[in-house]
VOVEXDREN-35812 format. One record per residue (C-alpha): x, y, z; residue number from 1; residue in one letter. Coordinates in Angstrom, 2 decimals, padded with zeros to 5 digits. Layout:
BEGIN
+---------+---------+---------+-----+----+
|       x |       y |       z |   i | aa |
+---------+---------+---------+-----+----+
|       X |       Y |       Z | NUM |  A |
...
+---------+---------+---------+-----+----+
This chain:
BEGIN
+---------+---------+---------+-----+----+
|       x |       y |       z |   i | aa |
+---------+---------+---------+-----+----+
| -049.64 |  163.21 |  180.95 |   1 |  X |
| -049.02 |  159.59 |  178.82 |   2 |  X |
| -045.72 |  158.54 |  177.92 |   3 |  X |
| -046.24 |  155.37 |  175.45 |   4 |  X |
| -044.28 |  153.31 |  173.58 |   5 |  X |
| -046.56 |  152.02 |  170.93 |   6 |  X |
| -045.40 |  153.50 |  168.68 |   7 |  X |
| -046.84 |  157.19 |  168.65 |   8 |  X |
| -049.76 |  156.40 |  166.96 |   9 |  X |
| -051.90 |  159.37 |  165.76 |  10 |  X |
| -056.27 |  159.17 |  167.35 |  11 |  X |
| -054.65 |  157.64 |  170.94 |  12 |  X |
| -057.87 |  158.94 |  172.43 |  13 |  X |
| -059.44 |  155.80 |  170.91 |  14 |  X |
| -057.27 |  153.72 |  172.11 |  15 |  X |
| -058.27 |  151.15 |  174.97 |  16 |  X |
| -056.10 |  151.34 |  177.94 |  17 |  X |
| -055.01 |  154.83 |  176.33 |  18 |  X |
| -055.14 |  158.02 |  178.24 |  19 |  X |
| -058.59 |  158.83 |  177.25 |  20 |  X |
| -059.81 |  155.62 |  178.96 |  21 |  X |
| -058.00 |  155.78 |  181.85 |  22 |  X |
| -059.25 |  159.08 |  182.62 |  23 |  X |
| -062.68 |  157.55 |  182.24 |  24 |  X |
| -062.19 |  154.62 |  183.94 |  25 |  X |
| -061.14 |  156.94 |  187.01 |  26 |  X |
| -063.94 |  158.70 |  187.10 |  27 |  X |
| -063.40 |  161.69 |  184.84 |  28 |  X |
| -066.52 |  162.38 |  183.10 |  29 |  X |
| -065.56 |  165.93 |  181.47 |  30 |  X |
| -065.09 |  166.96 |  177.71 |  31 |  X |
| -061.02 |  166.33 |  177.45 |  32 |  X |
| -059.02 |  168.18 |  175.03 |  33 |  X |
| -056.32 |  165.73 |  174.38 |  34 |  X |
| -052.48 |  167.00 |  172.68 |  35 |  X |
| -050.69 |  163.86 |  171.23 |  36 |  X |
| -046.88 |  164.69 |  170.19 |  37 |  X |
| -046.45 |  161.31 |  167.62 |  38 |  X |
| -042.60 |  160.55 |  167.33 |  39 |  X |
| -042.46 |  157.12 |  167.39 |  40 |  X |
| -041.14 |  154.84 |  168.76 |  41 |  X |
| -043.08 |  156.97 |  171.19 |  42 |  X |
| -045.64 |  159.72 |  172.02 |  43 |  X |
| -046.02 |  162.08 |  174.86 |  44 |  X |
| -049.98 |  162.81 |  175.22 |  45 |  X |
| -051.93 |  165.40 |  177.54 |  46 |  X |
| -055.51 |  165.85 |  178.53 |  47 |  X |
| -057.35 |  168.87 |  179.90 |  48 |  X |
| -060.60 |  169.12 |  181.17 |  49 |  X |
| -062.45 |  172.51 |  181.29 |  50 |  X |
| -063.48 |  173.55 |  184.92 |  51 |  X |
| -066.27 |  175.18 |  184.33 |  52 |  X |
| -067.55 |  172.22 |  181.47 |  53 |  X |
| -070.77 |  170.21 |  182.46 |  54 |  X |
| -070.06 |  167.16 |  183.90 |  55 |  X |
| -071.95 |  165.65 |  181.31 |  56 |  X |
| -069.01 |  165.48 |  178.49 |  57 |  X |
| -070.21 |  168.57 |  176.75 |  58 |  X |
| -067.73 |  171.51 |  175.55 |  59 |  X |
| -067.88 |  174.35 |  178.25 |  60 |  X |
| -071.41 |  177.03 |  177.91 |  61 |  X |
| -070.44 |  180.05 |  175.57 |  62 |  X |
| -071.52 |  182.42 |  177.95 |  63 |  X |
| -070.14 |  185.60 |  175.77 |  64 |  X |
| -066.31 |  184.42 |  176.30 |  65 |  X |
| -064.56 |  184.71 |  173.24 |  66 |  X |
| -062.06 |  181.86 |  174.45 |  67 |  X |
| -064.98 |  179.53 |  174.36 |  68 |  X |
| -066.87 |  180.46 |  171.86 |  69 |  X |
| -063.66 |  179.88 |  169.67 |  70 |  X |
| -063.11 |  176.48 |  171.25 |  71 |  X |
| -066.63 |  175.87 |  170.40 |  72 |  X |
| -065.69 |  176.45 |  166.49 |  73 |  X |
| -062.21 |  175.11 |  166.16 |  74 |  X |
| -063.56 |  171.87 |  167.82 |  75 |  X |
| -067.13 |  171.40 |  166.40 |  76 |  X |
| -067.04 |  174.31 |  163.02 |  77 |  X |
| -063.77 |  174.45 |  161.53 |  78 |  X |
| -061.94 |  172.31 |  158.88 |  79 |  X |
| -058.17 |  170.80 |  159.54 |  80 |  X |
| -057.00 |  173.88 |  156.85 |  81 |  X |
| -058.57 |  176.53 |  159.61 |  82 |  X |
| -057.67 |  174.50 |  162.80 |  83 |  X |
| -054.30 |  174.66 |  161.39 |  84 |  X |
| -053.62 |  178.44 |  161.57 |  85 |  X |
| -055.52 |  178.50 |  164.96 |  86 |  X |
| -053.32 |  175.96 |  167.16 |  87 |  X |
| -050.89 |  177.71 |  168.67 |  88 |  X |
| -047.83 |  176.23 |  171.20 |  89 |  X |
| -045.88 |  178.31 |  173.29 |  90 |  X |
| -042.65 |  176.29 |  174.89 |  91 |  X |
| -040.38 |  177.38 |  177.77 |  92 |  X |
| -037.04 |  175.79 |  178.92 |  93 |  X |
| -037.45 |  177.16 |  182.65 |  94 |  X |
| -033.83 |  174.60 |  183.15 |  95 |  X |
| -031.36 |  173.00 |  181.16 |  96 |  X |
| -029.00 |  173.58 |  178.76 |  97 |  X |
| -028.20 |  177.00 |  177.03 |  98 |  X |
| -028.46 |  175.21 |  173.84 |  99 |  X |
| -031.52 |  173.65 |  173.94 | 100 |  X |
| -032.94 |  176.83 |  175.42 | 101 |  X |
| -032.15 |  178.63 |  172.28 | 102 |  X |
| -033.20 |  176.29 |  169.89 | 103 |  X |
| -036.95 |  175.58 |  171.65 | 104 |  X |
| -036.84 |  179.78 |  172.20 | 105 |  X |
| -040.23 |  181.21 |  173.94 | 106 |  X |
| -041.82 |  182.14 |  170.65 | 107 |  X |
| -045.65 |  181.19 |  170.11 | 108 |  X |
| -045.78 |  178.72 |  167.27 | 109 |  X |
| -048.45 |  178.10 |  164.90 | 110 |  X |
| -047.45 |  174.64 |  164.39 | 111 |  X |
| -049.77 |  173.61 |  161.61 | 112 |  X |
| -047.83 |  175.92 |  159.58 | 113 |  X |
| -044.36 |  173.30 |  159.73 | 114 |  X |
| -045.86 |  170.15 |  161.13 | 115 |  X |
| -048.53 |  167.49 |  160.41 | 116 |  X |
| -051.50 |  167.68 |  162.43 | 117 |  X |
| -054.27 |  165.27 |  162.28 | 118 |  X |
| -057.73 |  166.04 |  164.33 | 119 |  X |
| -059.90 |  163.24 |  165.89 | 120 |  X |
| -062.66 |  163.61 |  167.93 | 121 |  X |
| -065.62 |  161.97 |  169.40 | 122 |  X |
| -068.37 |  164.27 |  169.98 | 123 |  X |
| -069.43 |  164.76 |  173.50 | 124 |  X |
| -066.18 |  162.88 |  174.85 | 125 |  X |
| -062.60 |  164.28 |  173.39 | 126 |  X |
| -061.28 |  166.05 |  170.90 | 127 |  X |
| -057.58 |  165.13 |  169.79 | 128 |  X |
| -054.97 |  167.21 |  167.91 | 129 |  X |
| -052.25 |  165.00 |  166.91 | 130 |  X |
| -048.81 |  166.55 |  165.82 | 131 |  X |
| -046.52 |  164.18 |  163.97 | 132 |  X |
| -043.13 |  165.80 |  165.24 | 133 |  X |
| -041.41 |  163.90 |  162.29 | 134 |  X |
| -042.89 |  165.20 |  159.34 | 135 |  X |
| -040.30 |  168.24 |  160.14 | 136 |  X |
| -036.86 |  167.88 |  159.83 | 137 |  X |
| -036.16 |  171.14 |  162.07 | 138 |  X |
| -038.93 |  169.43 |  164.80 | 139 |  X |
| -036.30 |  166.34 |  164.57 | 140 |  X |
| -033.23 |  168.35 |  164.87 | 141 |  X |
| -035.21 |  170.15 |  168.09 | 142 |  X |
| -036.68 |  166.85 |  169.26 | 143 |  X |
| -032.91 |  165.34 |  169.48 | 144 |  X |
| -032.00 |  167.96 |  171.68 | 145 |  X |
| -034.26 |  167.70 |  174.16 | 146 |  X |
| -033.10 |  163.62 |  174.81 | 147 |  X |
| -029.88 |  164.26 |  175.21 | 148 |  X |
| -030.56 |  167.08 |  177.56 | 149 |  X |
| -033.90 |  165.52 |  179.33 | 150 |  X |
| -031.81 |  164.31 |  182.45 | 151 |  X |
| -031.49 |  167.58 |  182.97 | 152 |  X |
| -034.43 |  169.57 |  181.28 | 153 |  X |
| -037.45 |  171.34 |  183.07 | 154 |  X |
| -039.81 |  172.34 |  180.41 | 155 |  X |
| -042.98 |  173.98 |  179.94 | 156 |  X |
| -045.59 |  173.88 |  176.64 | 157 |  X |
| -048.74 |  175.74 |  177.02 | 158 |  X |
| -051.33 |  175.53 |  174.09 | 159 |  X |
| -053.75 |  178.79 |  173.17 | 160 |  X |
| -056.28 |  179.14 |  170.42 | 161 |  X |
| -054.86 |  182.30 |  168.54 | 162 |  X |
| -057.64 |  184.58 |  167.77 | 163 |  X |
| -057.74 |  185.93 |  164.13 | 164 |  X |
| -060.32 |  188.72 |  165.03 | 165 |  X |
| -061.29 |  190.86 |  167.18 | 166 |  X |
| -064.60 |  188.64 |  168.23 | 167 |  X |
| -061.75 |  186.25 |  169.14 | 168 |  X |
| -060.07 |  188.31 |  171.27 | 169 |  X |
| -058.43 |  188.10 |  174.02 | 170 |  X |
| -056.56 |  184.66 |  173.75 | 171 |  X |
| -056.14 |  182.79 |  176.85 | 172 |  X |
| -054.33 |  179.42 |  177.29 | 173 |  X |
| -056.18 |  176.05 |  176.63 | 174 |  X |
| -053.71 |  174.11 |  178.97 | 175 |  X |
| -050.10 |  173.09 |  179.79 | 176 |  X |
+---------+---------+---------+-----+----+
């Protein structure tokens, strides 16, 4: 996880000193999937790494999983348009206040469908989906919440690739 205050610039991946490059200069040598919430002032970024990817940088084999052949196409196939009704977010408030646990709910999300989402990637290295909170006032309204409740928050966002068929079938969770 990268907390930055520069100003929650979308394509962070790219950025030197960013999380992308730290993970590289430590060693990591994976294909990252890399989640950038943009609300500047600040952004709030996440990377996975596949465990059963090459070490080489390259997506993970499709071996027959659906999961991965579907992370195969939304990364290397599919247009923004498509990505959009694929990228799914499930939240959980496992602590805080009653509030803010109704408001976030435990509903999956397509989020493509109410926010901005930009895709950047660099073939062989990361892929980036990066979800400008503000370009929804209900994501604001949601967003303010959470701040005044983070003291006391515990929170959980995992992120699945929602299968439109039944080749895509079952889902299983990306990361979080």
């Amino acid at each position: 996880v990268h907390v930055g205050d520069k100003g929650g610039y979308p394509n962070m991946a790219a950025q030197q000193g960013g999380l992308v490059s730290e993970l590289r200069r430590a060693g990591e040598t994976r294909f990252l999937f890399v989640v950038n919430f943009c609300m500047a002032p600040l952004h709030l970024a996440v990377a996975f790494a596949f465990r059963d990817a090459p070490a080489s940088g390259a997506l993970p084999v499709n071996d027959g999983d659906p999961a991965k052949a579907l992370l195969r196409r939304f990364v290397e196939d599919m247009d923004d348009a498509e990505r959009n009704q694929h990228f799914k977010v499930i939240p959980w408030v496992r602590e805080g206040p009653w509030l803010v646990q109704k408001a976030v709910g435990r509903t999956p999300a397509i989020i493509g469908k109410s926010l901005k989402i930009n895709y950047f990637s660099k073939p062989g290295d990361y892929f980036e989906v990066s979800v400008d909170i503000f370009s929804s006032s209900a994501a604001q309204r949601i967003l303010g919440l959470l701040k005044g409740a983070a003291k006391g928050l515990s929170m959980e966002v995992f992120f699945v690739l929602e299968g439109k068929s039944a080749e895509e079938l079952p889902e299983q969770i990306l990361g979080g």
